[in-house]
PDB file of N, CA, C and O in Angstrom:
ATOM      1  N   UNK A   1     -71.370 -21.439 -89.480  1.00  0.00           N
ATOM      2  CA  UNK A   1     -70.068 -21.573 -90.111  1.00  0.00           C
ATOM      3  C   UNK A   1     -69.076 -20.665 -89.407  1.00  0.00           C
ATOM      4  O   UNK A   1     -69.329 -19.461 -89.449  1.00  0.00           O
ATOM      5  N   UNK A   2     -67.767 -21.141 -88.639  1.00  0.00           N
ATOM      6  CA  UNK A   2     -66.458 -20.619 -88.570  1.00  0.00           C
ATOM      7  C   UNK A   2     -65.621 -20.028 -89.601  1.00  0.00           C
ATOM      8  O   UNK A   2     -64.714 -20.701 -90.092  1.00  0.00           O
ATOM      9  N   UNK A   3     -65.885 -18.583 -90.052  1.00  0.00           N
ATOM     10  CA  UNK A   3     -64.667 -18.622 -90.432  1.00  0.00           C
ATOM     11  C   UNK A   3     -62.972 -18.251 -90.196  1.00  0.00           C
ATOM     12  O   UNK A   3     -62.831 -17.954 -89.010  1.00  0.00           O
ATOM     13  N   UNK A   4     -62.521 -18.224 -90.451  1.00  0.00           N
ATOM     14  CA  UNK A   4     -60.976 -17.854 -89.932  1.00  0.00           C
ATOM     15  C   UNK A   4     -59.988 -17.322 -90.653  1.00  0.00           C
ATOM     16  O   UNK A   4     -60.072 -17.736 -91.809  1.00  0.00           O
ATOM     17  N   UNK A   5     -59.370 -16.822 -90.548  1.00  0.00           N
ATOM     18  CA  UNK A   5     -58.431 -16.191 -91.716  1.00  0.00           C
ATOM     19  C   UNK A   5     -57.126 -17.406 -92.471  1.00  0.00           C
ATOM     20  O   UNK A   5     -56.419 -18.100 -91.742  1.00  0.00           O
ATOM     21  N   UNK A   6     -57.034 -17.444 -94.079  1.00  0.00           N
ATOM     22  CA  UNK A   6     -56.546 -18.211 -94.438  1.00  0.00           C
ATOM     23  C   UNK A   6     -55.307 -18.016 -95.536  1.00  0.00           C
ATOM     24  O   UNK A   6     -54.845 -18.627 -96.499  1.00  0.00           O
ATOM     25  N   UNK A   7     -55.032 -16.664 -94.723  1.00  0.00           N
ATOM     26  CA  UNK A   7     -54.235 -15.392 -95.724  1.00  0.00           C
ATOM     27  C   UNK A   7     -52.840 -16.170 -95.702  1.00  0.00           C
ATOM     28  O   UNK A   7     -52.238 -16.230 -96.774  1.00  0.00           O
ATOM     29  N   UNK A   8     -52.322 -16.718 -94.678  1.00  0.00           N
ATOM     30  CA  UNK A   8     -50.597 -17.129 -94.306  1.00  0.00           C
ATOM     31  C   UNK A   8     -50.962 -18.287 -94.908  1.00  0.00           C
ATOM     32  O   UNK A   8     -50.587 -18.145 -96.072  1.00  0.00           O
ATOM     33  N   UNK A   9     -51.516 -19.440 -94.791  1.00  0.00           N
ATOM     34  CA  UNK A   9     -51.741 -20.552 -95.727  1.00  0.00           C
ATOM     35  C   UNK A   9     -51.765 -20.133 -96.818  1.00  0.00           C
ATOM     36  O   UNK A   9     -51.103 -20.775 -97.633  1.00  0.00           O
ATOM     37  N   UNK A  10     -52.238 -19.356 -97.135  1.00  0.00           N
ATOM     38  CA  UNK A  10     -52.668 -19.404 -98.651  1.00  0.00           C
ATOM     39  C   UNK A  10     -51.285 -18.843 -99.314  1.00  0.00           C
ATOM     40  O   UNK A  10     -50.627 -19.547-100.080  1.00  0.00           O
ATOM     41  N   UNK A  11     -50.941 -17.659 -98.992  1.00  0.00           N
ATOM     42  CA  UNK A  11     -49.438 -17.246 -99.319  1.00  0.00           C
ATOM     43  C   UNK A  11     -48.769 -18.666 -99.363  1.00  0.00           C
ATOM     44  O   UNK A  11     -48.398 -19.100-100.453  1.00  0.00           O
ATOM     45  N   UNK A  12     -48.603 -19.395 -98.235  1.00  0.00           N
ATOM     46  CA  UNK A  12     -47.480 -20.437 -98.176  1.00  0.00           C
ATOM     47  C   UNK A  12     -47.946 -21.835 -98.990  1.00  0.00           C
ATOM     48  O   UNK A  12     -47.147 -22.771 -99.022  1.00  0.00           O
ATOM     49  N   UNK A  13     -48.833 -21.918 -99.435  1.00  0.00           N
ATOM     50  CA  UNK A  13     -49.201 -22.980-100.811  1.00  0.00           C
ATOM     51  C   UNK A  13     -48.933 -22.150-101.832  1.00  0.00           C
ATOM     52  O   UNK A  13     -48.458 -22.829-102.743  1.00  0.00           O
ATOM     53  N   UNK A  14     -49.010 -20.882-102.167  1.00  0.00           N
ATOM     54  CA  UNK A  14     -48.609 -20.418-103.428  1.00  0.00           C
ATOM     55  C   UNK A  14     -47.201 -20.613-103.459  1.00  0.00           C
ATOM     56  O   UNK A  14     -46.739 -21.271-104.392  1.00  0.00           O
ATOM     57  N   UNK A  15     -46.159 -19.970-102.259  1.00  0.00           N
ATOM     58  CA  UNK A  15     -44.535 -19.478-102.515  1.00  0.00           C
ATOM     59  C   UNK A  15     -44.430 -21.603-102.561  1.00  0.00           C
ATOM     60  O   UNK A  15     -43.728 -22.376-103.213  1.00  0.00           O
ATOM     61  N   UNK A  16     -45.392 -21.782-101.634  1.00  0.00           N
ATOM     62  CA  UNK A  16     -44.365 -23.647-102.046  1.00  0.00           C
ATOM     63  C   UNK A  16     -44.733 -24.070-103.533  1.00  0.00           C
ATOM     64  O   UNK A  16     -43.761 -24.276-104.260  1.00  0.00           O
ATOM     65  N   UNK A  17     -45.885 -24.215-104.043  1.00  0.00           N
ATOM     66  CA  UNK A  17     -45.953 -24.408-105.348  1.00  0.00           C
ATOM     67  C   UNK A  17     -45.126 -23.471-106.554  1.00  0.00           C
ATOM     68  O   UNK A  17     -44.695 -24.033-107.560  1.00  0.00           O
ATOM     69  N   UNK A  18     -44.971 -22.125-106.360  1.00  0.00           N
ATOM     70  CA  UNK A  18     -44.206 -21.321-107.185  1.00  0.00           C
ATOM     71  C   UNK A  18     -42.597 -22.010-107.237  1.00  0.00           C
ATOM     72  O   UNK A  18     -42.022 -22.289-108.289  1.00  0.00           O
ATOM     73  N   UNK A  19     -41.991 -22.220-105.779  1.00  0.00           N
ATOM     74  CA  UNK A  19     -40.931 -23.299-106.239  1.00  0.00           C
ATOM     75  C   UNK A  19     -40.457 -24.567-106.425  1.00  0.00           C
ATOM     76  O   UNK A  19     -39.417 -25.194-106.225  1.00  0.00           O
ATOM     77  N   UNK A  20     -41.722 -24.772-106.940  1.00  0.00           N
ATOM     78  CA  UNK A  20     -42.175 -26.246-107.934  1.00  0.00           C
ATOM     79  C   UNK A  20     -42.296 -25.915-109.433  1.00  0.00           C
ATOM     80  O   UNK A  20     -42.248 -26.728-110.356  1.00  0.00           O
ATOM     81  N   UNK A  21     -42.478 -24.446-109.523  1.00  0.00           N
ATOM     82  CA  UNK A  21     -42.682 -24.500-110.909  1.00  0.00           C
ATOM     83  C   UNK A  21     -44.114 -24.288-111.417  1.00  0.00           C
ATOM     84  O   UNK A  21     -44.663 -24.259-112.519  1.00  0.00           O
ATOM     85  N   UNK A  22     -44.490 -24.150-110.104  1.00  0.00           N
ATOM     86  CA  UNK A  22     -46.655 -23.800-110.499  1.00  0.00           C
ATOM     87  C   UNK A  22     -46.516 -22.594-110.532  1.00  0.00           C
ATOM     88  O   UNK A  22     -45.438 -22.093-110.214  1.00  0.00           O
ATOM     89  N   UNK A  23     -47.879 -21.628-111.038  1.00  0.00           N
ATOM     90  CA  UNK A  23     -48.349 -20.684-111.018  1.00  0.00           C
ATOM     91  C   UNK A  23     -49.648 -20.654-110.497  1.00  0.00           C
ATOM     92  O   UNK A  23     -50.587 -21.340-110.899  1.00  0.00           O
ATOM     93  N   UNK A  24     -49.671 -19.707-109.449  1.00  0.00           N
ATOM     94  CA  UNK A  24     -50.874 -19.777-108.083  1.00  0.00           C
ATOM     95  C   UNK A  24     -51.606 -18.593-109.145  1.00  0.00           C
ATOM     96  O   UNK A  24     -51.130 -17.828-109.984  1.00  0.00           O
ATOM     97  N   UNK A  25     -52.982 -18.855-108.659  1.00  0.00           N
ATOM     98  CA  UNK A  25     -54.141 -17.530-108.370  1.00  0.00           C
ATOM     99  C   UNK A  25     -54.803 -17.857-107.122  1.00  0.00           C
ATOM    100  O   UNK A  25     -55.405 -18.921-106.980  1.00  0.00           O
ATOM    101  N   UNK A  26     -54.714 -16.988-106.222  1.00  0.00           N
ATOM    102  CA  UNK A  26     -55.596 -16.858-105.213  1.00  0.00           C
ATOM    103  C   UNK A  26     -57.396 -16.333-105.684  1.00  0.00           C
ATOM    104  O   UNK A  26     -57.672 -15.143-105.833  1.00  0.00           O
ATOM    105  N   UNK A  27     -58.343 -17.351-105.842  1.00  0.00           N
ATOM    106  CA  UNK A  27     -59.569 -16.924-106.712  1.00  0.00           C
ATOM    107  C   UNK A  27     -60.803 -16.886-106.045  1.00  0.00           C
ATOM    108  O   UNK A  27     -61.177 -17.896-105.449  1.00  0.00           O
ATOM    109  N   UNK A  28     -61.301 -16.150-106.054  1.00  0.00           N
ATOM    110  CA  UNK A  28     -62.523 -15.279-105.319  1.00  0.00           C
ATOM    111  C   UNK A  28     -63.827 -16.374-105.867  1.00  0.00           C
ATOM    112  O   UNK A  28     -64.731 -16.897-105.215  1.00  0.00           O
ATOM    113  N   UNK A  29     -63.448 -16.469-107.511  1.00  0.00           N
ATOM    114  CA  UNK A  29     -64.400 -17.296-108.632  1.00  0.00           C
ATOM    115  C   UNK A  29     -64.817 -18.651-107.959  1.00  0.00           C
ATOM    116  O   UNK A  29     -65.922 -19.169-108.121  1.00  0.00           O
ATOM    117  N   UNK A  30     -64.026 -19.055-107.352  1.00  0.00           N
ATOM    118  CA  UNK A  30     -64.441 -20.701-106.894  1.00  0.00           C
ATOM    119  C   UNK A  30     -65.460 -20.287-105.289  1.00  0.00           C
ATOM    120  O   UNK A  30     -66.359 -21.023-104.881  1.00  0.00           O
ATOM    121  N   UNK A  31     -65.125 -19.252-104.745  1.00  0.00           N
ATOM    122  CA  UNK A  31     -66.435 -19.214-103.747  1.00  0.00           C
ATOM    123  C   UNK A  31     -67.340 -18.861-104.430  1.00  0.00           C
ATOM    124  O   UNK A  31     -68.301 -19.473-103.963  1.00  0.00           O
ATOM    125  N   UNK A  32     -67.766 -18.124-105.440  1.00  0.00           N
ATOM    126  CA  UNK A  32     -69.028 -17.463-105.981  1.00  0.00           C
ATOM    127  C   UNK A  32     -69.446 -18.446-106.817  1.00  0.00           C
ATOM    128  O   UNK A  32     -70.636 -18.750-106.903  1.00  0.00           O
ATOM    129  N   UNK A  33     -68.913 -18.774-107.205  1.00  0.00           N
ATOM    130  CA  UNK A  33     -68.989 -20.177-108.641  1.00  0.00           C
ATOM    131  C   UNK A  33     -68.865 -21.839-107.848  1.00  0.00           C
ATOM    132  O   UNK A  33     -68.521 -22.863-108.436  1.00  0.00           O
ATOM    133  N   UNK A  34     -69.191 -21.747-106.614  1.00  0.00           N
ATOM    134  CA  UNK A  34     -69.221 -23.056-106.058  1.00  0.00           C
ATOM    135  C   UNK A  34     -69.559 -24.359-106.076  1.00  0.00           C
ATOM    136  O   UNK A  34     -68.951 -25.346-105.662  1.00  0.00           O
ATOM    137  N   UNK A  35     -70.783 -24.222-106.698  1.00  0.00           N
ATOM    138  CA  UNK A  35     -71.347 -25.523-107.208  1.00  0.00           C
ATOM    139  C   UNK A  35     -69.907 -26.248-108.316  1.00  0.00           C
ATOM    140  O   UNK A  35     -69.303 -27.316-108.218  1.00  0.00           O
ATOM    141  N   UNK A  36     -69.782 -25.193-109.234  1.00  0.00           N
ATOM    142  CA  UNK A  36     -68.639 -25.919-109.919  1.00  0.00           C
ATOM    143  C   UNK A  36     -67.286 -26.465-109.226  1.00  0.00           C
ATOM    144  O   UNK A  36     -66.825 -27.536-109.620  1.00  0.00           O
ATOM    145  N   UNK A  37     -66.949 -26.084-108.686  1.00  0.00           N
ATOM    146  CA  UNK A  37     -65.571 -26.233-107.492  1.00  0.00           C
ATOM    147  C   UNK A  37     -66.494 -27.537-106.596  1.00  0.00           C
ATOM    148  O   UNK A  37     -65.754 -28.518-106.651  1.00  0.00           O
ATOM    149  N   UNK A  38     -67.248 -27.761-106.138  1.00  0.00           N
ATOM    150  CA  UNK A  38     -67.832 -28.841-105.581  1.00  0.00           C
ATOM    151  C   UNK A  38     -67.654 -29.751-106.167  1.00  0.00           C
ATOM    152  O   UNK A  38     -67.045 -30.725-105.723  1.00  0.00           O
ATOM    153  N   UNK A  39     -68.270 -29.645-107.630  1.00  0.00           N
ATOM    154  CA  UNK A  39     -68.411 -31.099-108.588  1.00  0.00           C
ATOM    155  C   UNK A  39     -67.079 -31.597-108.843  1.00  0.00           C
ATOM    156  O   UNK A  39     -66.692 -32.764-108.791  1.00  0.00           O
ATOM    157  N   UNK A  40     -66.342 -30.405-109.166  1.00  0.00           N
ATOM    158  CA  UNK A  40     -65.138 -30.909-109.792  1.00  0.00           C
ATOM    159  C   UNK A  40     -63.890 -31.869-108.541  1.00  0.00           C
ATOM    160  O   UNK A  40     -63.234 -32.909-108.584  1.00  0.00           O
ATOM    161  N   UNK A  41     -64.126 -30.731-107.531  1.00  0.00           N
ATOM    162  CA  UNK A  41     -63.257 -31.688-106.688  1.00  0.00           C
ATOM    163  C   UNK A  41     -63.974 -32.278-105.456  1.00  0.00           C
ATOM    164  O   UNK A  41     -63.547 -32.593-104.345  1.00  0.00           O
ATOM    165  N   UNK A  42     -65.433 -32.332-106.116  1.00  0.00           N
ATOM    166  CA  UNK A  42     -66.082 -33.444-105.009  1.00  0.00           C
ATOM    167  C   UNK A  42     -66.018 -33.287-103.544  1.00  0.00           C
ATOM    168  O   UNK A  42     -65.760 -34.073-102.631  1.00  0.00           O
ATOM    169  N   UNK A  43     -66.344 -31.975-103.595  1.00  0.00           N
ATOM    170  CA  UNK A  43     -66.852 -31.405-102.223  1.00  0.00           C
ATOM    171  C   UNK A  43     -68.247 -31.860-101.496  1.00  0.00           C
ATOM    172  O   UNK A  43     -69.311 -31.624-102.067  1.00  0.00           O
ATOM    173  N   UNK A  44     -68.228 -32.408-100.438  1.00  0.00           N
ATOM    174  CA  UNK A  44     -69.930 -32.401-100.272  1.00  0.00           C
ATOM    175  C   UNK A  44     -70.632 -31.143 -99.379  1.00  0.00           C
ATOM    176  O   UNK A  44     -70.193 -30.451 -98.460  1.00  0.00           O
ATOM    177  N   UNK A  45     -71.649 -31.171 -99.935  1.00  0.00           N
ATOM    178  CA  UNK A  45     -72.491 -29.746 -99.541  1.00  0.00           C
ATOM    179  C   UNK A  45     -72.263 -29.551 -98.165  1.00  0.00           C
ATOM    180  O   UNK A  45     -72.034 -28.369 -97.911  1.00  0.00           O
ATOM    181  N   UNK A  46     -72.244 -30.341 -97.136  1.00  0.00           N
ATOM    182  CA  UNK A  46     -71.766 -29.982 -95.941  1.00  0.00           C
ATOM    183  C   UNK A  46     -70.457 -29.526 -94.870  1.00  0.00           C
ATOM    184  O   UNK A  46     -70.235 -29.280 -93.685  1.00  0.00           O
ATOM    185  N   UNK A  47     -69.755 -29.611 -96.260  1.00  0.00           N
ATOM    186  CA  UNK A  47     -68.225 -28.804 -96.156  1.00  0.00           C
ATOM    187  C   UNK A  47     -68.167 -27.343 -96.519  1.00  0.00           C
ATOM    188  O   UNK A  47     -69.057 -27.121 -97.341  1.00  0.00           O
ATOM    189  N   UNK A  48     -67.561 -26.391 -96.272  1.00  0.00           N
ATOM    190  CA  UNK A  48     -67.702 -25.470 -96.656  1.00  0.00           C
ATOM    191  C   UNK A  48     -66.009 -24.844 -96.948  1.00  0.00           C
ATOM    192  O   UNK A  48     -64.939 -24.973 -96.353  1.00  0.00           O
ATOM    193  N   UNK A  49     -66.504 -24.054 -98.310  1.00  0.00           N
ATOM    194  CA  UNK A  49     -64.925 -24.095 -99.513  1.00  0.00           C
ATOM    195  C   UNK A  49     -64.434 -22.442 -98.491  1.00  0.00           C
ATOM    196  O   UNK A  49     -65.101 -21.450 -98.786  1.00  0.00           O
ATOM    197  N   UNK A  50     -63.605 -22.307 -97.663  1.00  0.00           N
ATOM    198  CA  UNK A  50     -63.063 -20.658 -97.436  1.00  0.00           C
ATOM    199  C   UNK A  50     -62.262 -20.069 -98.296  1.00  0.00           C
ATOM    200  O   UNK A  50     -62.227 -18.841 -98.219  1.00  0.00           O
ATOM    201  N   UNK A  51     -61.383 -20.751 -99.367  1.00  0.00           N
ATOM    202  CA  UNK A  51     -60.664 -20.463-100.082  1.00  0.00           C
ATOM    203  C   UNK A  51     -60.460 -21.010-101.353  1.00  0.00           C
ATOM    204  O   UNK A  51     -61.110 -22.054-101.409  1.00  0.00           O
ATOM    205  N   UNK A  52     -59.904 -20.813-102.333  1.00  0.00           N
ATOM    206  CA  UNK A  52     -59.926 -21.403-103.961  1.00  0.00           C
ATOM    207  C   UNK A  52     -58.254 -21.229-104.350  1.00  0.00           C
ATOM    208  O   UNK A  52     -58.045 -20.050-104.634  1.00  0.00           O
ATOM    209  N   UNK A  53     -57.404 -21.800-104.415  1.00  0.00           N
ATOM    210  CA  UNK A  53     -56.307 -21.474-105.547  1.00  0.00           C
ATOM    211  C   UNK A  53     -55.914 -22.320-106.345  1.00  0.00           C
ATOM    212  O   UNK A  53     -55.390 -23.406-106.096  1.00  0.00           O
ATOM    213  N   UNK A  54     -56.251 -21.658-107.744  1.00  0.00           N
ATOM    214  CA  UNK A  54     -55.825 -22.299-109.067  1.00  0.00           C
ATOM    215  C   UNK A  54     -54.329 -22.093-109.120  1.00  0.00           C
ATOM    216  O   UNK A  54     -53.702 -21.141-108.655  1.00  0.00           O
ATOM    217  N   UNK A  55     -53.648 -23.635-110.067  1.00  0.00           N
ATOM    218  CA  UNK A  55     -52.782 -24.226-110.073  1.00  0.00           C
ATOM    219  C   UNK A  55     -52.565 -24.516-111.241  1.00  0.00           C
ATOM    220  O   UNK A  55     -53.153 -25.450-111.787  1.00  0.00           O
ATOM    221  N   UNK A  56     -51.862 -23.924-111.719  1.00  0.00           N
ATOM    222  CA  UNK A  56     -51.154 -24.542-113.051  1.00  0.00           C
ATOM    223  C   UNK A  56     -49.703 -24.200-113.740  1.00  0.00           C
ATOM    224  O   UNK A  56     -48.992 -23.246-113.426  1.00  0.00           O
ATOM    225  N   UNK A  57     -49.444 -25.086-114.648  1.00  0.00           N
ATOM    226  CA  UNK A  57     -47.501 -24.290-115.241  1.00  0.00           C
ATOM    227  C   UNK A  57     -48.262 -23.163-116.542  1.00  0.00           C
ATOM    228  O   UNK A  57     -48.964 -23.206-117.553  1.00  0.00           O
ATOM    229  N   UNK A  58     -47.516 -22.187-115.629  1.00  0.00           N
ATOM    230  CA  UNK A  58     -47.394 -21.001-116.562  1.00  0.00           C
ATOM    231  C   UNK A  58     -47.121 -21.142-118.080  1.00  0.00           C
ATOM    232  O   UNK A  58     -46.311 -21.986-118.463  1.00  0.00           O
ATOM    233  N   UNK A  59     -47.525 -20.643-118.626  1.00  0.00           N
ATOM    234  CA  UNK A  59     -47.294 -20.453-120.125  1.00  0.00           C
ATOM    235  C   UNK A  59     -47.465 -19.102-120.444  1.00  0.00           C
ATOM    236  O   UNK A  59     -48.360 -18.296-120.191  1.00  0.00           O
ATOM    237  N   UNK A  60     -46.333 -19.027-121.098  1.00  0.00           N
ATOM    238  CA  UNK A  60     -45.581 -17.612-121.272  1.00  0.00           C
ATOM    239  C   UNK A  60     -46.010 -17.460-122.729  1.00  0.00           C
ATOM    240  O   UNK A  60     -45.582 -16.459-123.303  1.00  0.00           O
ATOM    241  N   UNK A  61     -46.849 -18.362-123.471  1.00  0.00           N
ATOM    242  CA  UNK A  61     -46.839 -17.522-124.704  1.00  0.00           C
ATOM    243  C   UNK A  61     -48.118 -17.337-124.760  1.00  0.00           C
ATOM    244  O   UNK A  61     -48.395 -16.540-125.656  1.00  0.00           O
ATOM    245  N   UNK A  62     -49.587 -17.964-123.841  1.00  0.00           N
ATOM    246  CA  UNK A  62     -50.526 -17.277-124.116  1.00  0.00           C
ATOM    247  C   UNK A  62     -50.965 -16.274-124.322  1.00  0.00           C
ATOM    248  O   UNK A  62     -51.122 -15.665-123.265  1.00  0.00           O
ATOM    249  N   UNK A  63     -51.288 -15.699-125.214  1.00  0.00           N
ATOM    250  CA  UNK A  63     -51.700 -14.368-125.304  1.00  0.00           C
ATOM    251  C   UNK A  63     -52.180 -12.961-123.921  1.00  0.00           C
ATOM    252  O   UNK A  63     -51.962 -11.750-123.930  1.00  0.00           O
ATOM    253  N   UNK A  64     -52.996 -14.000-122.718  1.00  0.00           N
ATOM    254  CA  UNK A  64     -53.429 -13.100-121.739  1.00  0.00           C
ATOM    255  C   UNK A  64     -52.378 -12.543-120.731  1.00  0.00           C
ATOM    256  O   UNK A  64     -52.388 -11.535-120.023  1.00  0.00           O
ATOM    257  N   UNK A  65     -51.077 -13.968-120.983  1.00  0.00           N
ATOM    258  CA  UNK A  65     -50.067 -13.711-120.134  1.00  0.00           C
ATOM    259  C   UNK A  65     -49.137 -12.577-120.309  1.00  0.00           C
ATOM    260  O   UNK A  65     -48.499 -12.245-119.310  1.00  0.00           O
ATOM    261  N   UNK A  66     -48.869 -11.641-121.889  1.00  0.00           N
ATOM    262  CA  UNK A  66     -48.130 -10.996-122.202  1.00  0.00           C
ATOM    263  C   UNK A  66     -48.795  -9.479-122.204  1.00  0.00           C
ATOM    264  O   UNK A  66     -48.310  -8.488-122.750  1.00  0.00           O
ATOM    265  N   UNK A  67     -50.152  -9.562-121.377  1.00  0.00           N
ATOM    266  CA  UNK A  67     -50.582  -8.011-121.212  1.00  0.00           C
ATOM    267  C   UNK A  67     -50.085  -7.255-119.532  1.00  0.00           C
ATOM    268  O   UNK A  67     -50.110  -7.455-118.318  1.00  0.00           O
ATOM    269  N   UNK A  68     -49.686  -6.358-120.519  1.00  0.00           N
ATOM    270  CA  UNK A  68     -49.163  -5.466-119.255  1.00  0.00           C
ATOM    271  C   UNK A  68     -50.104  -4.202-118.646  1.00  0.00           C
ATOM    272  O   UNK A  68     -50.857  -3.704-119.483  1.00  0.00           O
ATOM    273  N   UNK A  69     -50.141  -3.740-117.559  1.00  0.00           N
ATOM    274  CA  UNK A  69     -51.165  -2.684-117.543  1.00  0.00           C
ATOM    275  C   UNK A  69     -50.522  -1.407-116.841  1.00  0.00           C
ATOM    276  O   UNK A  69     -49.755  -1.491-115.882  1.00  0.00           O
ATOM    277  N   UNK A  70     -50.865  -0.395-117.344  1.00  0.00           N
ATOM    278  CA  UNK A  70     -49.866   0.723-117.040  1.00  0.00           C
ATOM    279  C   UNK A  70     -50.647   1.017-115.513  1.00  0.00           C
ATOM    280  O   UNK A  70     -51.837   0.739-115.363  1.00  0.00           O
ATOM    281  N   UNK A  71     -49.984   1.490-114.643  1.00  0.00           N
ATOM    282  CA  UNK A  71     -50.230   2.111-113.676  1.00  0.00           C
ATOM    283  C   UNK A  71     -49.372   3.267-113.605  1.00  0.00           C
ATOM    284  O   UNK A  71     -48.639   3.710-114.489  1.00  0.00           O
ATOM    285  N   UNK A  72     -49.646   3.892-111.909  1.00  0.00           N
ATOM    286  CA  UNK A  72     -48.993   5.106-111.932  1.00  0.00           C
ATOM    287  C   UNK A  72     -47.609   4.625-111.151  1.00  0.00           C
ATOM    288  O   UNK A  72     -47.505   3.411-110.977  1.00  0.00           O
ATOM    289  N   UNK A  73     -46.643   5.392-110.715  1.00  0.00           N
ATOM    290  CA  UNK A  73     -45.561   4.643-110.150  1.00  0.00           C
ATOM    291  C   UNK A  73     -46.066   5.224-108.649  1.00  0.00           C
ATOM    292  O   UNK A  73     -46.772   6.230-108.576  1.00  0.00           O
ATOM    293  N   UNK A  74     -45.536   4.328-107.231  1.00  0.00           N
ATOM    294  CA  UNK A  74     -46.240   4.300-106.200  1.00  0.00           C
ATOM    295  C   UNK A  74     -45.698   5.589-105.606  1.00  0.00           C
ATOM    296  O   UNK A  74     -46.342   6.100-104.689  1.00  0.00           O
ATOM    297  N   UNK A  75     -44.434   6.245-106.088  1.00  0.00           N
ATOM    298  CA  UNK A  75     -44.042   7.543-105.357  1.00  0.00           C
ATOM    299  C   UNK A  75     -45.183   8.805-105.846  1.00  0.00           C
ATOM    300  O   UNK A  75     -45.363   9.942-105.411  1.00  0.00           O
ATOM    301  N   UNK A  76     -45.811   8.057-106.903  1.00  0.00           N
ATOM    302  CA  UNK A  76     -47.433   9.330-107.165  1.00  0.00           C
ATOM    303  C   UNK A  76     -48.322   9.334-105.958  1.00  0.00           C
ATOM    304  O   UNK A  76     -48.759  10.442-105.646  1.00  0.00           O
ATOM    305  N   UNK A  77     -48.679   8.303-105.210  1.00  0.00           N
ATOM    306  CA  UNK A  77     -49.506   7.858-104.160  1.00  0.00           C
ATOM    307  C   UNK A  77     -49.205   7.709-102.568  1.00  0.00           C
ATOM    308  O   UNK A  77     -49.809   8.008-101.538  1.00  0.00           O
ATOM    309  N   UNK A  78     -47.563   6.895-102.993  1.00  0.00           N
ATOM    310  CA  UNK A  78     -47.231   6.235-101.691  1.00  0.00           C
ATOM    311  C   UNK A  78     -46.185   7.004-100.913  1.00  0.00           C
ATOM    312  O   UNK A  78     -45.313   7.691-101.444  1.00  0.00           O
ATOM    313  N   UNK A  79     -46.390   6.780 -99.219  1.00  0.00           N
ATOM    314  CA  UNK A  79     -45.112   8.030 -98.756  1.00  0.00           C
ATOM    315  C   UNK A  79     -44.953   6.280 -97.223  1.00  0.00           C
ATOM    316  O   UNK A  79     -45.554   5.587 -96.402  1.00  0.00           O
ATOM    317  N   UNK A  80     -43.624   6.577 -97.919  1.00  0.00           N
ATOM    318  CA  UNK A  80     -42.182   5.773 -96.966  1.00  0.00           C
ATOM    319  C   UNK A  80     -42.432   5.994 -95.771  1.00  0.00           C
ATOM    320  O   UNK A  80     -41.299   6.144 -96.229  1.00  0.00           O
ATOM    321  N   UNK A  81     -42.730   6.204 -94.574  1.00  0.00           N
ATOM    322  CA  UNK A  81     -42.269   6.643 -93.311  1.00  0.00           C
ATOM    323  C   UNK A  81     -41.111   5.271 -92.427  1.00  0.00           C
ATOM    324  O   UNK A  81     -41.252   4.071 -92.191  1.00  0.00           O
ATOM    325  N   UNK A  82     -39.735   6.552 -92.109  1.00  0.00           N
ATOM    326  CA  UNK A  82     -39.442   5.533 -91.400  1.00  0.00           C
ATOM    327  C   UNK A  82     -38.349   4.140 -91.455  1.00  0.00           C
ATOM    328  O   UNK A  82     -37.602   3.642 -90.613  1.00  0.00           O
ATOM    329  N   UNK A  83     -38.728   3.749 -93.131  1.00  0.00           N
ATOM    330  CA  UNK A  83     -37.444   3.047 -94.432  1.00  0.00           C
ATOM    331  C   UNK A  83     -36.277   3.344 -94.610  1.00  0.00           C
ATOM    332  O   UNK A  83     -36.352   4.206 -95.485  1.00  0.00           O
ATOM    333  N   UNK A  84     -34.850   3.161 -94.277  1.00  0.00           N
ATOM    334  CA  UNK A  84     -34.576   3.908 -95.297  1.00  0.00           C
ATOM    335  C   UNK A  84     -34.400   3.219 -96.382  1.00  0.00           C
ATOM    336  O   UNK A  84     -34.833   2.073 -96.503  1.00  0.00           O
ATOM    337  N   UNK A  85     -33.533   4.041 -97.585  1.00  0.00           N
ATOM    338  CA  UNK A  85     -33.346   3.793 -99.133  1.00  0.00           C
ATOM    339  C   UNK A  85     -32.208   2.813 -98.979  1.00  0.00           C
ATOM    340  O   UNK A  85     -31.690   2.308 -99.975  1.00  0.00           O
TER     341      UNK A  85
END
């Protein structure tokens, strides 16, 4: 198996679907969980999946969508070189 990097595709199916109105996940779950991603979109075993992104319209009132998670702010961690402000 070849693989190849599928990082700029994958960005550029998300930003084109995002201005359609989709909501991308780039998902790790559909390589590990493959058999299912096969059946469903009828992959045959001699293809091989490099990438997964789920597709769907956002919904803003599900419950998972309205959790926020605190982090630290990046000037705790991160140093500019070079930027300016």
């Amino acid at each position: 198996t070849v693989h190849f990097d599928l990082g700029a595709l994958s960005y550029g199916i998300c930003l084109a679907a995002w201005n359609r109105g989709l909501g991308t996940v780039v998902n790790g779950q559909g390589i590990t969980r493959s058999e299912i991603v096969r059946e469903e979109a009828q992959i045959p075993d001699d293809e091989v999946i490099m990438t997964c992104i789920a597709m769907g319209y956002p919904n803003d009132e599900f419950p998972a969508n309205t959790v926020k998670a605190d982090r630290e702010p990046n000037s705790h961690f991160v140093r500019f070189v070079g930027f300016d402000d």
